[in-house]
N, C-alpha and C positions, 0 to 999 in steps of 0.2 A: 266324632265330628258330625254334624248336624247342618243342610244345608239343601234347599230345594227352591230353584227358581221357576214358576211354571210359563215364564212369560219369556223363559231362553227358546231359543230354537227348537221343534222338535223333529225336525227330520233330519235323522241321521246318519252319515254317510255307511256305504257297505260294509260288513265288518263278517269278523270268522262267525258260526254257527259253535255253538256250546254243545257239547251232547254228552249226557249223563250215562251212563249206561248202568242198568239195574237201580237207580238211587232208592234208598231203602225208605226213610220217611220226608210225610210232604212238606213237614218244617222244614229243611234241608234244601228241597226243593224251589221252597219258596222266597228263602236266605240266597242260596245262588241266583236265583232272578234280581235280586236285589244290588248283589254286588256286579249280573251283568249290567244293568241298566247304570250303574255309576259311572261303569268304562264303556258305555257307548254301544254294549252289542244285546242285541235282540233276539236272536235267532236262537230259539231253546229246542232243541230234541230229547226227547226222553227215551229210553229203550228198555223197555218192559218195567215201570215202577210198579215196585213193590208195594204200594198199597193202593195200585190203580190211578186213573184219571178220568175226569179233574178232580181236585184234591183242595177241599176248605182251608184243612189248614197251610196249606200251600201260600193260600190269599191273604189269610194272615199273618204270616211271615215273612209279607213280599212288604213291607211296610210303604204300598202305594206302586208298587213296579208292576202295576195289574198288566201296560200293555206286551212285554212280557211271557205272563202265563197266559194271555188270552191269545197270542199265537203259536203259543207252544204244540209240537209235531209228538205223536206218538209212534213209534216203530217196534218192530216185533225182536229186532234181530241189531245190533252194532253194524252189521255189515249191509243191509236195508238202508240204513241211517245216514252211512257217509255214501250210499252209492252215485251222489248227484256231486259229490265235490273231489277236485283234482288235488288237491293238497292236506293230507291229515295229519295233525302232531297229534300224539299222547303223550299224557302229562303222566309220571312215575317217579319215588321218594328212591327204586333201590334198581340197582342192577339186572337185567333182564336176561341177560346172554345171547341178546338176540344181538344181530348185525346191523345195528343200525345207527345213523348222525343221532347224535345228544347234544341240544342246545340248551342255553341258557333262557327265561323268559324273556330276556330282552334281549338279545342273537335270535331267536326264534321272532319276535314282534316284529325286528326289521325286514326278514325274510319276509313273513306275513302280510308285510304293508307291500313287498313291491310284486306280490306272488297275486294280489286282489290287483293291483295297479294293473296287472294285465291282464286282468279278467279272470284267473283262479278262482273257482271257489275251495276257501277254506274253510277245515273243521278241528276244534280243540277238545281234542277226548279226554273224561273223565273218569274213574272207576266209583265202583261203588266206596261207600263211607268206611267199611270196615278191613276191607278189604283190596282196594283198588284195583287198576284193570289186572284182567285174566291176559297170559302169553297170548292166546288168541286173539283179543282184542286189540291188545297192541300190534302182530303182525299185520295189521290192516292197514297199521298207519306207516306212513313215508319218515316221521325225525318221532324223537323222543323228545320232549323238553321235562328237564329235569333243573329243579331251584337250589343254588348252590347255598341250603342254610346252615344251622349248627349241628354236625354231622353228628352229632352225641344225641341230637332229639329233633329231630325234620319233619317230624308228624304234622300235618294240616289238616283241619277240617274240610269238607266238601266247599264251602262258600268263602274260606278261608283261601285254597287254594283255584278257585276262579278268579277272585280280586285280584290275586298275586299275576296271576298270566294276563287279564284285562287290562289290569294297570300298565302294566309295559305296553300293552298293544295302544290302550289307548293314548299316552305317551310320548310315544313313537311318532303318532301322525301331530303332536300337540306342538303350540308355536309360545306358550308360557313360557318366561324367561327363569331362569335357575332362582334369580333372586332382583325382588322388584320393592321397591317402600311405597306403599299406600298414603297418601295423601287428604285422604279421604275427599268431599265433596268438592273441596277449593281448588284442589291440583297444586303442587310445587311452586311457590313464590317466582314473583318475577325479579328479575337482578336488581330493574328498577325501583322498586317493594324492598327489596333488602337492602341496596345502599340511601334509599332513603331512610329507611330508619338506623342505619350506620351513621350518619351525615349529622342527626339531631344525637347521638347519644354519644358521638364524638363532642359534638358543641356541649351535652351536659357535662362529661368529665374532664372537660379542659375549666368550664367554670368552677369545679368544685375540687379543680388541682391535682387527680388522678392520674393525667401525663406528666409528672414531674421526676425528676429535674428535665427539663424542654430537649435536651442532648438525645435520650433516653425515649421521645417520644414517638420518633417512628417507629421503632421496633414495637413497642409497646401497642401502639394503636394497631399495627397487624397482626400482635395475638390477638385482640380483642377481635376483629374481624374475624381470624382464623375460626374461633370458635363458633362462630355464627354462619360460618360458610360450611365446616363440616357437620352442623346439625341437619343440613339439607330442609331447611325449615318449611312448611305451607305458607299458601297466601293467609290463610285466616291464622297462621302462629304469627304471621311479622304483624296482623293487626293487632292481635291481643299484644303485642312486645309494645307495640308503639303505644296503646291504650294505658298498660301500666308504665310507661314512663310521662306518658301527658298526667297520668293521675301521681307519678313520682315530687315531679316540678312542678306541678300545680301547688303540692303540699307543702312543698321546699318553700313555695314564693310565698305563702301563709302562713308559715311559723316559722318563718328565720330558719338559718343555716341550722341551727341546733333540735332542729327536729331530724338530722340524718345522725344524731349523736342518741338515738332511741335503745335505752339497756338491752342487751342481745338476752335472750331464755338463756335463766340459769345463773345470771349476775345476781351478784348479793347487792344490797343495799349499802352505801359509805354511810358508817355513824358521824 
């Protein structure tokens, strides 16, 4: 998916600090820039890259998340790194044997949002690509968060697994409903938009005997409603509705009632 508005907001509220520790190349590097800046968090630490900093191809792999790499933190040490924030999760695929809370990425977000809410700073530790974190690294951190996927193959790439922990965090604080219909520029018909043109397409198939036998008509005319009410229609669908039935009954009044008797695709011809 493909999508960059540059005319949204760009300051964006406090979020956890990412911090890479050893990442081995600056593709990788510059791929997790990309996927922080989708969820909202900027804050990059590096801790001893492997092919040094700053890093070309890094910028090239950040495809536009330059601001990002351009405040990206270098440290010598994982423990240097988180030394300024109160709260550290590290992320890990296997079992540690340490003593520690294991949360979910999203059990982990919600802590996250209300641990910054009171001034925490927090940080989301990463290991390296081949390897991820070292026992020691993680004994730094306070939880584990650990993604509950397909236990037979849970391997994540480096930018693979930031998306996945940002995503929830960014998420977490989001007010996007589960499920919304777009309407696109008109916005959702007005009722009185839609039973107007209810009103005139009732009047056409009462002329051309559609509600019949007359007993039968109520019911009938509320399926016909029904299905126009659960299409949730736009203002510009009940124009174009109303457009082809003015261009319907225009035709009708031009060529006599025998123009709606037009051979359907796929009728033979009567010899």
């Amino acid at each position: 998916m493909a999508g960059t508005n540059s005319r949204e907001i760009t300051d964006l509220p406090p979020a956890p600090a990412v911090i890479l520790v050893a990442p081995q190349l600056g593709e990788n590097i510059g791929m997790t820039a990309r996927a922080m800046l989708n969820c909202g968090l900027t804050d990059l630490r590096l801790v001893a890259p492997k092919q040094g900093w700053p890093n070309p191809k890094a910028t090239a792999a950040a495809s536009g998340a330059d601001r990002v790499l351009e405040t990206a933190r270098v440290y010598p040490t994982t423990r240097a790194a988180v030394a300024d924030l109160q709260r550290v999760y590290a992320t890990t695929a296997r079992p540690r044997g340490l003593v520690k809370e294991v949360l979910t990425p999203r059990a982990a977000a919600a802590a996250q949002r209300s641990e910054m809410a009171a001034g925490q700073g927090v940080g989301l530790l990463f290991g390296p690509e081949r390897t991820g974190l070292e026992n020691d690294d993680i004994a730094l951190a306070d939880v584990i968060v650990t993604a509950p996927l397909n236990p037979g193959y849970s391997s994540l790439n480096l930018a693979q697994a930031v998306l996945l922990v940002g995503y929830e965090w960014w998420t977490a604080g989001d007010a996007t409903p589960d499920r919304q219909l777009d309407h696109g520029d008109s916005g959702p018909a007005d009722k009185t938009d839609l039973f107007g043109y209810l009103d005139r397409l009732d009047a056409a198939l009462d002329k051309l005997g559609f509600y019949h036998p007359p007993e039968k008509r109520p019911g009938m005319r509320r399926n016909v409603h029904a299905i126009f009410q659960r299409a949730r229609l736009s203002g510009q669908e009940v124009r174009t509705l109303q457009g082809i039935l003015s261009a319907f009954l225009g035709a009708k009044l031009k060529r006599g009632p025998e123009a709606l008797a037009a051979k359907q695709p796929g009728e033979e011809e009567q010899s």
